[in-house]
PDB file of N, H, CA, C and O in Angstrom:
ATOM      1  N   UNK A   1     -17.106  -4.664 -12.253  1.00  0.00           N
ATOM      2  CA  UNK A   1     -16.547  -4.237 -10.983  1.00  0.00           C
ATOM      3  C   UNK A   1     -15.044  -4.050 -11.131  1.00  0.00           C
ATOM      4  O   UNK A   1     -14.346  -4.696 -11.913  1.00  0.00           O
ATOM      5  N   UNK A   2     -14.586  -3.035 -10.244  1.00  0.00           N
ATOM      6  H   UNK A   2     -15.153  -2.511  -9.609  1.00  0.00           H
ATOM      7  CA  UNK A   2     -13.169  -2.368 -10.711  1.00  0.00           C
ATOM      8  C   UNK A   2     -12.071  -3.075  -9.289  1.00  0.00           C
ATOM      9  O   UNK A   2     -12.273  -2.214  -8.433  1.00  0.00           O
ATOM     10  N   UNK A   3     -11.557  -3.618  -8.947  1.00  0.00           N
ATOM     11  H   UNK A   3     -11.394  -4.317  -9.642  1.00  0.00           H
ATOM     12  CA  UNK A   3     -10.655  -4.673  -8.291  1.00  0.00           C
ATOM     13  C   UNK A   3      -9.938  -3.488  -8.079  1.00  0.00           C
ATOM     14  O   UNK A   3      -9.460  -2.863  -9.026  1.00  0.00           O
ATOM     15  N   UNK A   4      -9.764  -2.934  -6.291  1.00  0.00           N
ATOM     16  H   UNK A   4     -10.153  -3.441  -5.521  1.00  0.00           H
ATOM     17  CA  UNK A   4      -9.128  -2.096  -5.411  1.00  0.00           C
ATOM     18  C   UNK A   4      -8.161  -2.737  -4.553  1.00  0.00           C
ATOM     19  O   UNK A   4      -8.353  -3.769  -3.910  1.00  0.00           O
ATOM     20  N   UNK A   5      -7.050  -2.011  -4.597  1.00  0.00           N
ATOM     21  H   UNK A   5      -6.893  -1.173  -5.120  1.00  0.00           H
ATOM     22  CA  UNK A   5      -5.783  -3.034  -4.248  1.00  0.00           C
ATOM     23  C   UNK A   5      -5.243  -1.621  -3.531  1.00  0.00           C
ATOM     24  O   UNK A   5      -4.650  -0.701  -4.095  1.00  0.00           O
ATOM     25  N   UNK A   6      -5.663  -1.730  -1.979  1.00  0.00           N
ATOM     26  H   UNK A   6      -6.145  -2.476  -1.521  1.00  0.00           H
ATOM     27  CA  UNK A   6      -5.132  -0.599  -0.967  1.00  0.00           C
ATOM     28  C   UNK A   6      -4.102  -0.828  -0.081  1.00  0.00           C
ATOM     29  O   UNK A   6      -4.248  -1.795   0.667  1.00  0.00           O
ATOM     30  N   UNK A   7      -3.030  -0.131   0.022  1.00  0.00           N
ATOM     31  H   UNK A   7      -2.911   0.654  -0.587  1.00  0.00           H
ATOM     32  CA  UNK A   7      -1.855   0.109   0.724  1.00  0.00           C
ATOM     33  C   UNK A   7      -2.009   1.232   1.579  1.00  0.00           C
ATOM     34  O   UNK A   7      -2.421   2.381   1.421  1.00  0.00           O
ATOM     35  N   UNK A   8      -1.362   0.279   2.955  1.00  0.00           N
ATOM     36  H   UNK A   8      -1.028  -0.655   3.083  1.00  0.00           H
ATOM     37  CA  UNK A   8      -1.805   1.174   4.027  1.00  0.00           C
ATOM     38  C   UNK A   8      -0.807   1.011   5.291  1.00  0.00           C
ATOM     39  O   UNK A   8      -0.951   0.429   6.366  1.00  0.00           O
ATOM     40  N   UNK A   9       0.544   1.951   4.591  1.00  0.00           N
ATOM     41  H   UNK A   9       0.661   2.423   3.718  1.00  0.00           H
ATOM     42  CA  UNK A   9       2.207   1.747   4.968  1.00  0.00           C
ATOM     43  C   UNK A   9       2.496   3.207   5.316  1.00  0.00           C
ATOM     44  O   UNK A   9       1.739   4.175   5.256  1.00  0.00           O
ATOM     45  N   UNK A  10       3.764   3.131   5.692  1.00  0.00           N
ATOM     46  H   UNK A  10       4.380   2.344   5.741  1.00  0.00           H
ATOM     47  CA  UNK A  10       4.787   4.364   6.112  1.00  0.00           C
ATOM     48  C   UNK A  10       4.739   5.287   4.463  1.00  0.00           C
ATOM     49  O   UNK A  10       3.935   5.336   3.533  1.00  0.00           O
ATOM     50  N   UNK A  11       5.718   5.752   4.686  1.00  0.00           N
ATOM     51  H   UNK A  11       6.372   5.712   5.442  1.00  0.00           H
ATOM     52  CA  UNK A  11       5.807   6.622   3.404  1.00  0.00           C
ATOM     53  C   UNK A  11       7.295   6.026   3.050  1.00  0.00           C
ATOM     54  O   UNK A  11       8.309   5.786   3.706  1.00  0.00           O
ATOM     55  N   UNK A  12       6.906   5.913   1.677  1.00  0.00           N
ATOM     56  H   UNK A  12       6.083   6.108   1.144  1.00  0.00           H
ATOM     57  CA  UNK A  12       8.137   5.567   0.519  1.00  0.00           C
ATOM     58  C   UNK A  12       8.347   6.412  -0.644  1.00  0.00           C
ATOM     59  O   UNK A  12       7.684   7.400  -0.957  1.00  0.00           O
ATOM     60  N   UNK A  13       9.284   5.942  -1.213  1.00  0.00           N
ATOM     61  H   UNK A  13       9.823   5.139  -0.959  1.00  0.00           H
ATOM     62  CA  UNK A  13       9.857   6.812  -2.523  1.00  0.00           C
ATOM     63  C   UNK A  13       8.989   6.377  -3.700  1.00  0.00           C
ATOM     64  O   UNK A  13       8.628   5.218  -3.902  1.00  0.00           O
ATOM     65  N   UNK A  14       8.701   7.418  -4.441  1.00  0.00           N
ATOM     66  H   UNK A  14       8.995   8.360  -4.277  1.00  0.00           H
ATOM     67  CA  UNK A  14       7.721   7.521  -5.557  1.00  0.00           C
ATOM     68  C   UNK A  14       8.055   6.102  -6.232  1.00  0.00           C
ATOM     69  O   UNK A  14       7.115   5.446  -6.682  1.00  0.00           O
ATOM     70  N   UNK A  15       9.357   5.613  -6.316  1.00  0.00           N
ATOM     71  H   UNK A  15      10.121   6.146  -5.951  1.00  0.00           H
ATOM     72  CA  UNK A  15      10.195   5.028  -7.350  1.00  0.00           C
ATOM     73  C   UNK A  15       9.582   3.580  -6.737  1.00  0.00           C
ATOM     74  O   UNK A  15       9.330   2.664  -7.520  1.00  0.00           O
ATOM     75  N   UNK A  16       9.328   3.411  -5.092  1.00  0.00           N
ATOM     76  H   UNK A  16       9.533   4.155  -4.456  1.00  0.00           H
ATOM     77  CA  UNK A  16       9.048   2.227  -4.945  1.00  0.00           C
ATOM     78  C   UNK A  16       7.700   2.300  -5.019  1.00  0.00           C
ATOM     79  O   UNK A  16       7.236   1.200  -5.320  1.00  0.00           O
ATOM     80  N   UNK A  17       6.583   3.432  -4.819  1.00  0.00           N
ATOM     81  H   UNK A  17       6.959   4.326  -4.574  1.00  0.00           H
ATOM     82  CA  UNK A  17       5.458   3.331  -5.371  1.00  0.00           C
ATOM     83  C   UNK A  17       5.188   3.037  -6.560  1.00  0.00           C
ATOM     84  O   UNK A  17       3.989   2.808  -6.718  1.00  0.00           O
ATOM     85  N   UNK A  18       5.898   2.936  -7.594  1.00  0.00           N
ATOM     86  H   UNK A  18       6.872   3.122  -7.465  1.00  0.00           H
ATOM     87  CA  UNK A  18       5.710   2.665  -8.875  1.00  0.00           C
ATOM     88  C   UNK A  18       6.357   0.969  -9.088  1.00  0.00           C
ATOM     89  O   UNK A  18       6.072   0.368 -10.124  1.00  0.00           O
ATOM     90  N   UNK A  19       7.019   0.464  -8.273  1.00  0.00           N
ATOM     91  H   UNK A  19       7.250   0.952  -7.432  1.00  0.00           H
ATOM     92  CA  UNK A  19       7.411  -0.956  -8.599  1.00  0.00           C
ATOM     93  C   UNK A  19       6.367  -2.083  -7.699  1.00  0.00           C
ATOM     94  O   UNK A  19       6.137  -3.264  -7.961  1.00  0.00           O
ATOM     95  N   UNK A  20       5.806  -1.162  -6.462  1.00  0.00           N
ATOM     96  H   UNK A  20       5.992  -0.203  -6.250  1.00  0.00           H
ATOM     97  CA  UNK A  20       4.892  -1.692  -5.715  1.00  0.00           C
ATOM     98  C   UNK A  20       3.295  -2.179  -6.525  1.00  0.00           C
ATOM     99  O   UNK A  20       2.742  -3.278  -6.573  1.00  0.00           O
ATOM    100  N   UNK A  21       2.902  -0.856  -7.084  1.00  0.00           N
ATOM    101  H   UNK A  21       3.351   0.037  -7.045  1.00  0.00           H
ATOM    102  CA  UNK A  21       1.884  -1.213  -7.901  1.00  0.00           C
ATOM    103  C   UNK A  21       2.181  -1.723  -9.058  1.00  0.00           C
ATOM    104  O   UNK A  21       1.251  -2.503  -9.259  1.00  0.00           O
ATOM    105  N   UNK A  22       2.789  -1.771  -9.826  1.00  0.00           N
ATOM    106  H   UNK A  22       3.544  -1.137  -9.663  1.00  0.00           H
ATOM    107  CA  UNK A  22       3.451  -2.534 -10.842  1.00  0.00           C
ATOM    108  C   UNK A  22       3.417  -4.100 -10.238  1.00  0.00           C
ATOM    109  O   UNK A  22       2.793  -4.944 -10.881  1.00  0.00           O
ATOM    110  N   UNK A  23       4.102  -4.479  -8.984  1.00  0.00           N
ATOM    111  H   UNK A  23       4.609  -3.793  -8.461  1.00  0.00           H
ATOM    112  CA  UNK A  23       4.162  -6.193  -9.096  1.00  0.00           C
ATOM    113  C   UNK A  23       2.748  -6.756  -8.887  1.00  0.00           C
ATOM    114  O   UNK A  23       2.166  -7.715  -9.394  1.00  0.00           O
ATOM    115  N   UNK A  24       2.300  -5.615  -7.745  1.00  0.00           N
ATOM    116  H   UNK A  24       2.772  -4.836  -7.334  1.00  0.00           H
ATOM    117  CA  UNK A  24       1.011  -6.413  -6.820  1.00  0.00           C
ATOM    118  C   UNK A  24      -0.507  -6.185  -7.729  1.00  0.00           C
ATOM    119  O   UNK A  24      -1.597  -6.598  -7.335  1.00  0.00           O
ATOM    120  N   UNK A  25      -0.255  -5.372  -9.120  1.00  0.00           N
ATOM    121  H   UNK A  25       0.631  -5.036  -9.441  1.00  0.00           H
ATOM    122  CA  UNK A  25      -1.414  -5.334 -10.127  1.00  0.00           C
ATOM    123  C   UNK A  25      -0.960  -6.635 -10.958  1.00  0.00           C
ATOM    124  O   UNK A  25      -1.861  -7.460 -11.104  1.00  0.00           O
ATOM    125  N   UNK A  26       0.183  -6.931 -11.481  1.00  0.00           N
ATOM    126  H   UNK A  26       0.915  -6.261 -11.362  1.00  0.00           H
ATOM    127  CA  UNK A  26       0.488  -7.486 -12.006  1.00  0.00           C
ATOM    128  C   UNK A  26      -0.027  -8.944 -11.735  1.00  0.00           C
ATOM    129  O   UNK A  26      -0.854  -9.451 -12.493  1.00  0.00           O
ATOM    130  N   UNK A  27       0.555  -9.723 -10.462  1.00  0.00           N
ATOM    131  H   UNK A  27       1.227  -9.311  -9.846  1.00  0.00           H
ATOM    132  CA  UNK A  27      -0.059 -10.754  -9.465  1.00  0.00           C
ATOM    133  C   UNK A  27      -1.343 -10.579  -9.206  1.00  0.00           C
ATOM    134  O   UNK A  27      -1.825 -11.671  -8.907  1.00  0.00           O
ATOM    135  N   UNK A  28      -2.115  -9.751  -9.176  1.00  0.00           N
ATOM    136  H   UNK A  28      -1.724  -8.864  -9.419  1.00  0.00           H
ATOM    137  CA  UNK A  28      -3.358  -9.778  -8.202  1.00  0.00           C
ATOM    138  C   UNK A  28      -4.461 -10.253 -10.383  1.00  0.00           C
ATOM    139  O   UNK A  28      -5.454 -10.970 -10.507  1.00  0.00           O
ATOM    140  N   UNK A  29      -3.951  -9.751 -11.174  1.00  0.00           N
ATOM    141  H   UNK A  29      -3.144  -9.168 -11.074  1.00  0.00           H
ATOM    142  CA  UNK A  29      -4.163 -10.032 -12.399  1.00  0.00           C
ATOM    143  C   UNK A  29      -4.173 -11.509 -12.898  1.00  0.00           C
ATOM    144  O   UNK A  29      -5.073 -12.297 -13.189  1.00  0.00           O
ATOM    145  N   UNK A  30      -2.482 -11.582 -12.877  1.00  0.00           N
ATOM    146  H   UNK A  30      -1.751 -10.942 -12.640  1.00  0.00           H
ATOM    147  CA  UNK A  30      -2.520 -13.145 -13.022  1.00  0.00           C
ATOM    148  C   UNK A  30      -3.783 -14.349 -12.128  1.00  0.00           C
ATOM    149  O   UNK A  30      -4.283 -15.351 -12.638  1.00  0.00           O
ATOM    150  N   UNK A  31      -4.029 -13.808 -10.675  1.00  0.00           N
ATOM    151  H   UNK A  31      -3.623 -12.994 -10.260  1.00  0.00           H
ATOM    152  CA  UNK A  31      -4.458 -15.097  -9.920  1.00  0.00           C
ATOM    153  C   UNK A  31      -6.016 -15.011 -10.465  1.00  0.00           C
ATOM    154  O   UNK A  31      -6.623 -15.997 -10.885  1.00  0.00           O
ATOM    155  N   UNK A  32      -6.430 -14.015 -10.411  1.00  0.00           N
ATOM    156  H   UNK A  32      -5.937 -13.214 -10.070  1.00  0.00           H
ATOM    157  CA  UNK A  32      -7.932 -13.551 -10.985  1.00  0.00           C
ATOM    158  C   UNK A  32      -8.515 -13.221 -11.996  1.00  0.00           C
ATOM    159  O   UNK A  32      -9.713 -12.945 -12.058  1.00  0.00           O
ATOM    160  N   UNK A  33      -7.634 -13.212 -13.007  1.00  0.00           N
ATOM    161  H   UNK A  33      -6.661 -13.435 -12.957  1.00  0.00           H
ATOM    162  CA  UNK A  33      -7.853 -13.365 -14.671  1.00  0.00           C
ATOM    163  C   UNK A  33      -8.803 -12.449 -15.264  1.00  0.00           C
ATOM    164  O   UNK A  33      -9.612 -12.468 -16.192  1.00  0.00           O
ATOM    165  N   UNK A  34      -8.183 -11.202 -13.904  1.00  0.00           N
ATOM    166  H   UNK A  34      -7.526 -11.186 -13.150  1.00  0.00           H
ATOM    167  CA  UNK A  34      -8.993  -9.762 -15.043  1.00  0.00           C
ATOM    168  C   UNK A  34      -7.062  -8.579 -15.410  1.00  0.00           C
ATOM    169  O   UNK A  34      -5.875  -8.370 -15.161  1.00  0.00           O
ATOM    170  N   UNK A  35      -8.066  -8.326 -16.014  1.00  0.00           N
ATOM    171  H   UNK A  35      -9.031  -8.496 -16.217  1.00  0.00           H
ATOM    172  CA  UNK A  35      -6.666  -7.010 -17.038  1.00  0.00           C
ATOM    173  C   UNK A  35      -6.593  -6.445 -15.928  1.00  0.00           C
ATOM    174  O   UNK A  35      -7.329  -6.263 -14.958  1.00  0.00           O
ATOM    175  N   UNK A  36      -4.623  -5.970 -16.536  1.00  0.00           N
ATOM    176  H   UNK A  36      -4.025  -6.119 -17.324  1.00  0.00           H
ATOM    177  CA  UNK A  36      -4.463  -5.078 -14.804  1.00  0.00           C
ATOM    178  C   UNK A  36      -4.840  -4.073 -15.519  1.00  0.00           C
ATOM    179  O   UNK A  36      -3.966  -3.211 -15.421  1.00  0.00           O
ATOM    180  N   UNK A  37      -6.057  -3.576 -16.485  1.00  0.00           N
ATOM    181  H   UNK A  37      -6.767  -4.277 -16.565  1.00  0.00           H
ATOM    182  CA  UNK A  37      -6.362  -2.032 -16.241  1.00  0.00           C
ATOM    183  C   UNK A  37      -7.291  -1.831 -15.615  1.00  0.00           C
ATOM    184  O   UNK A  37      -7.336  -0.634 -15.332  1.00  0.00           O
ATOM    185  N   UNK A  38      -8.122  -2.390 -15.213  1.00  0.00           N
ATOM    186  H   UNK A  38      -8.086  -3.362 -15.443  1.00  0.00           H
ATOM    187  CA  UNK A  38      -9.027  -3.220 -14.705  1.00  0.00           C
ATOM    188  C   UNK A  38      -8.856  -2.430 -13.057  1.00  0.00           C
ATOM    189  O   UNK A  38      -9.808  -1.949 -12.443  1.00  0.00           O
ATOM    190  N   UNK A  39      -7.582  -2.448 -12.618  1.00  0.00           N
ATOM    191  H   UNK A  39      -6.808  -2.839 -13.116  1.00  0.00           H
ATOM    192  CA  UNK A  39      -7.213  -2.322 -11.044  1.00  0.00           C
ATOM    193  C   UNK A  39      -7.256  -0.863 -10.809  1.00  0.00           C
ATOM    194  O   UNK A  39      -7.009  -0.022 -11.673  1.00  0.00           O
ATOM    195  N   UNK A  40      -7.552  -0.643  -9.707  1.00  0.00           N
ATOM    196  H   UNK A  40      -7.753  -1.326  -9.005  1.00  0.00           H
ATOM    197  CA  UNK A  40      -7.085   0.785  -9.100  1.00  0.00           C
ATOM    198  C   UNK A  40      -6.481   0.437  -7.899  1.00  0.00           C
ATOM    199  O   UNK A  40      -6.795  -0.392  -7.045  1.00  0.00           O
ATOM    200  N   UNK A  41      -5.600   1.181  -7.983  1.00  0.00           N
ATOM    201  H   UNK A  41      -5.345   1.854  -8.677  1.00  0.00           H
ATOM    202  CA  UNK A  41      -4.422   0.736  -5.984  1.00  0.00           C
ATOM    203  C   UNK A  41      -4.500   2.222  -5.639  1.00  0.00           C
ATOM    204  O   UNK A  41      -4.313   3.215  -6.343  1.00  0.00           O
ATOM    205  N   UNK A  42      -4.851   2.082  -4.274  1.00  0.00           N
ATOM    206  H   UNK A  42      -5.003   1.276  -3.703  1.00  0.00           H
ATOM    207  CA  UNK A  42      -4.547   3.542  -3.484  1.00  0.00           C
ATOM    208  C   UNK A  42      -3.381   3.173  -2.606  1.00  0.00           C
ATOM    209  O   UNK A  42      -3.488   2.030  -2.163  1.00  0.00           O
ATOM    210  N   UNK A  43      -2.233   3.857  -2.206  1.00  0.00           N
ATOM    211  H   UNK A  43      -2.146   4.786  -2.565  1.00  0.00           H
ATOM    212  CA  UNK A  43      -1.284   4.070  -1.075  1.00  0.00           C
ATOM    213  C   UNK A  43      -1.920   5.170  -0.112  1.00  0.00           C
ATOM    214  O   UNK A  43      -2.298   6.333  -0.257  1.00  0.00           O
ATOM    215  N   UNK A  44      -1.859   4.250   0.947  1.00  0.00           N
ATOM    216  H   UNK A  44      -1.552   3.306   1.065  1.00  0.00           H
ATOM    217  CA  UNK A  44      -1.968   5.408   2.000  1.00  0.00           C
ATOM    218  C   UNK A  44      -0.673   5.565   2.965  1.00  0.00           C
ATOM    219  O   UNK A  44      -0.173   4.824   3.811  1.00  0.00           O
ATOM    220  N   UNK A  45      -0.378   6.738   2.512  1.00  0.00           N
ATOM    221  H   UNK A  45      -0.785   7.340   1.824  1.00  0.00           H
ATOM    222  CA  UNK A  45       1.378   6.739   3.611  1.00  0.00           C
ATOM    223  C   UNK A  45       0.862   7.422   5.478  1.00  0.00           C
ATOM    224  O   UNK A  45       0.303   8.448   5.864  1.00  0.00           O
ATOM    225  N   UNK A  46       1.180   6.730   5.874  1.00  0.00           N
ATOM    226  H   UNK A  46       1.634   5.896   5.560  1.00  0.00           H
ATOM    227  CA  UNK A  46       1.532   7.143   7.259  1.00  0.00           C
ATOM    228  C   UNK A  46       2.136   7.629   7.805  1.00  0.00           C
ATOM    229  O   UNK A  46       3.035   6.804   7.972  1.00  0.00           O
ATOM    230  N   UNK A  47       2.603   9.104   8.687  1.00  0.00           N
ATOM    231  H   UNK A  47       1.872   9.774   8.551  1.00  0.00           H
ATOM    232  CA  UNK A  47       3.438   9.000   9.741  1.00  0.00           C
ATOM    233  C   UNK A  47       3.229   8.567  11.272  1.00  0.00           C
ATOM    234  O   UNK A  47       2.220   8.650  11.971  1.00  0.00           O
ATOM    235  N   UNK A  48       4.613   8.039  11.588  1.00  0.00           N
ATOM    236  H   UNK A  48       5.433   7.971  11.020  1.00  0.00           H
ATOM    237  CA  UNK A  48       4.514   7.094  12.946  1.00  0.00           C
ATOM    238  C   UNK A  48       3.807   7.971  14.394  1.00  0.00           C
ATOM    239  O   UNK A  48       3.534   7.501  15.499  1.00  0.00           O
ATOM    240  N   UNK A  49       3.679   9.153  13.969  1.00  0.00           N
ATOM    241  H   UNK A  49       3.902   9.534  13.071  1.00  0.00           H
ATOM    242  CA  UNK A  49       2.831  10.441  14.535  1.00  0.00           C
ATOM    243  C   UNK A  49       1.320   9.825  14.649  1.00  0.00           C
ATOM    244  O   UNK A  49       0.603   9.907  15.646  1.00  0.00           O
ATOM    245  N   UNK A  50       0.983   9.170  13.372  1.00  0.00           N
ATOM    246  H   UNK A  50       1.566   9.103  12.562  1.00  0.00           H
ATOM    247  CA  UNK A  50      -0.712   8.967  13.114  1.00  0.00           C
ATOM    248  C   UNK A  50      -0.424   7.389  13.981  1.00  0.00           C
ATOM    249  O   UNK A  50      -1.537   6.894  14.161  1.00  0.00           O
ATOM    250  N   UNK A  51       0.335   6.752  14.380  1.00  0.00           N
ATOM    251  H   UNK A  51       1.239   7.154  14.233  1.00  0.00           H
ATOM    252  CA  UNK A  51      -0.037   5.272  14.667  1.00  0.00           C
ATOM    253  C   UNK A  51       0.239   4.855  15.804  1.00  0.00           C
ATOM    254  O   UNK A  51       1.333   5.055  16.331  1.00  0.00           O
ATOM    255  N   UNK A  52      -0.784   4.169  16.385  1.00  0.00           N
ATOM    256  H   UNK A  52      -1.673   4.007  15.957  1.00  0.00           H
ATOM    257  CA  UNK A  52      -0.618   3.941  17.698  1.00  0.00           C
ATOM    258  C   UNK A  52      -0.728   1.744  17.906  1.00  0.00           C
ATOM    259  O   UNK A  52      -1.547   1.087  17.264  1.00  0.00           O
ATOM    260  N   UNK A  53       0.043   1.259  18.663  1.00  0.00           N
ATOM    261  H   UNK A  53       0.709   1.792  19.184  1.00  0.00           H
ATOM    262  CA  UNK A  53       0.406   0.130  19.163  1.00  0.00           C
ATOM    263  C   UNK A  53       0.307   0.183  20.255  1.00  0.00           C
ATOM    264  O   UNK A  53       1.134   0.951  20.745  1.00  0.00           O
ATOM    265  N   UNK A  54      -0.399  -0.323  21.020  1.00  0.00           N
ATOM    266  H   UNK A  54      -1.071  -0.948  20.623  1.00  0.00           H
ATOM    267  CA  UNK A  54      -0.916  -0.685  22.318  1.00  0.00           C
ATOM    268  C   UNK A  54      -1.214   0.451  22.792  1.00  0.00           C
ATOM    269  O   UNK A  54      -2.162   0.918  22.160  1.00  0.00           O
ATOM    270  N   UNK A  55      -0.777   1.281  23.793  1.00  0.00           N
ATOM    271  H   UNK A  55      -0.007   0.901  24.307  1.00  0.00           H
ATOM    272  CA  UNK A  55      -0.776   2.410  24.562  1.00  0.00           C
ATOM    273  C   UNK A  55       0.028   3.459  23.539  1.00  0.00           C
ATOM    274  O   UNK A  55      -0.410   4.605  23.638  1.00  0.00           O
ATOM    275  N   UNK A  56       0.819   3.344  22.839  1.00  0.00           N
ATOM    276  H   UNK A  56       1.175   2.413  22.759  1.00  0.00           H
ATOM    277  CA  UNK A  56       1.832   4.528  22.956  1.00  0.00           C
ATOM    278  C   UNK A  56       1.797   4.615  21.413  1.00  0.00           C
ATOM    279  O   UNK A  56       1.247   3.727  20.761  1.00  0.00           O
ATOM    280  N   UNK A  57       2.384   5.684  20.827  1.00  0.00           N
ATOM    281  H   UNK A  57       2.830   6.405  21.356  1.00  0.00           H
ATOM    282  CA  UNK A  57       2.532   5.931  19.693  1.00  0.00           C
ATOM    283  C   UNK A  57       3.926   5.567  18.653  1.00  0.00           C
ATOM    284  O   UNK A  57       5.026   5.836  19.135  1.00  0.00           O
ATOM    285  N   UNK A  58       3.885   5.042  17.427  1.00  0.00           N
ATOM    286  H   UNK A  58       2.991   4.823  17.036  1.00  0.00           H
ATOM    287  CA  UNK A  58       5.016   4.583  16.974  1.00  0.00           C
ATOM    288  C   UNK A  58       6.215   5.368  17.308  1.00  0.00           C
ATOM    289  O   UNK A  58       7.264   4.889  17.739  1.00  0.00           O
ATOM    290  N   UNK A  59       5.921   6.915  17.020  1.00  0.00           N
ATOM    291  H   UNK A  59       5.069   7.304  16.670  1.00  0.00           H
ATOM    292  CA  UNK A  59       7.178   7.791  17.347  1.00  0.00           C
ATOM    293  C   UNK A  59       7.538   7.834  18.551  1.00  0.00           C
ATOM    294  O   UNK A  59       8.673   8.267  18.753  1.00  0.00           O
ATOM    295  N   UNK A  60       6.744   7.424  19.690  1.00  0.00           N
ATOM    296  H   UNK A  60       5.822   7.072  19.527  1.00  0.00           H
ATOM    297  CA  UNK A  60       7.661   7.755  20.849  1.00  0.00           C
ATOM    298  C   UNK A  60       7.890   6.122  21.278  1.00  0.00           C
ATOM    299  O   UNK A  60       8.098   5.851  22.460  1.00  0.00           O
ATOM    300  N   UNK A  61       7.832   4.907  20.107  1.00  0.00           N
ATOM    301  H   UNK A  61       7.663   5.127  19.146  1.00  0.00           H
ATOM    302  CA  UNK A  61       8.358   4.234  20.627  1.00  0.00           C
ATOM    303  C   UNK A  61      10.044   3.866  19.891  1.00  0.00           C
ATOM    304  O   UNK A  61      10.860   3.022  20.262  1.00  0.00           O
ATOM    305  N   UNK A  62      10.134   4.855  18.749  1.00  0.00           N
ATOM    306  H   UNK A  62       9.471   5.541  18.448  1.00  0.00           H
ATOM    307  CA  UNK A  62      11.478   4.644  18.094  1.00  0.00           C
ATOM    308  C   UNK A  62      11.264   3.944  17.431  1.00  0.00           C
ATOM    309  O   UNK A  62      12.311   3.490  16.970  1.00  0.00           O
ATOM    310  N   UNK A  63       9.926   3.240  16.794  1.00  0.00           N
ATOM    311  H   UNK A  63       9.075   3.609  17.169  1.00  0.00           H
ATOM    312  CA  UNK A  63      10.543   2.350  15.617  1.00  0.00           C
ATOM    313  C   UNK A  63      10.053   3.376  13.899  1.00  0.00           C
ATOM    314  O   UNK A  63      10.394   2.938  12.800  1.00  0.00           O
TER     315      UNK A  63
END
């Protein structure tokens, strides 16, 4: 079995997509004592367009 490690954030820079999966394969390796080749990570980027908090949508609440 192949150990899926999903991110499911705003949108970031390639540069922190690459240090993101880098630590959290790295850790998720160490605690569970399989190879991080072993892992697949998906990012899913969001805009505050797609997300909604209570009633209203992130963008029209400014954050």
């Amino acid at each position: 079995m192949m150990p899926v490690i999903t991110i499911d954030g705003p949108k970031i820079t390639r540069e922190q997509k690459a240090k993101l999966v880098k630590k959290l394969v790295t850790k998720a390796s160490e605690i569970l004592n399989i190879p991080e080749q072993h892992f697949v990570t998906s990012i899913k980027e969001n805009d505050f367009d797609n997300i909604g908090n209570g009633t209203k949508l992130l963008s029209d609440r400014g954050e």
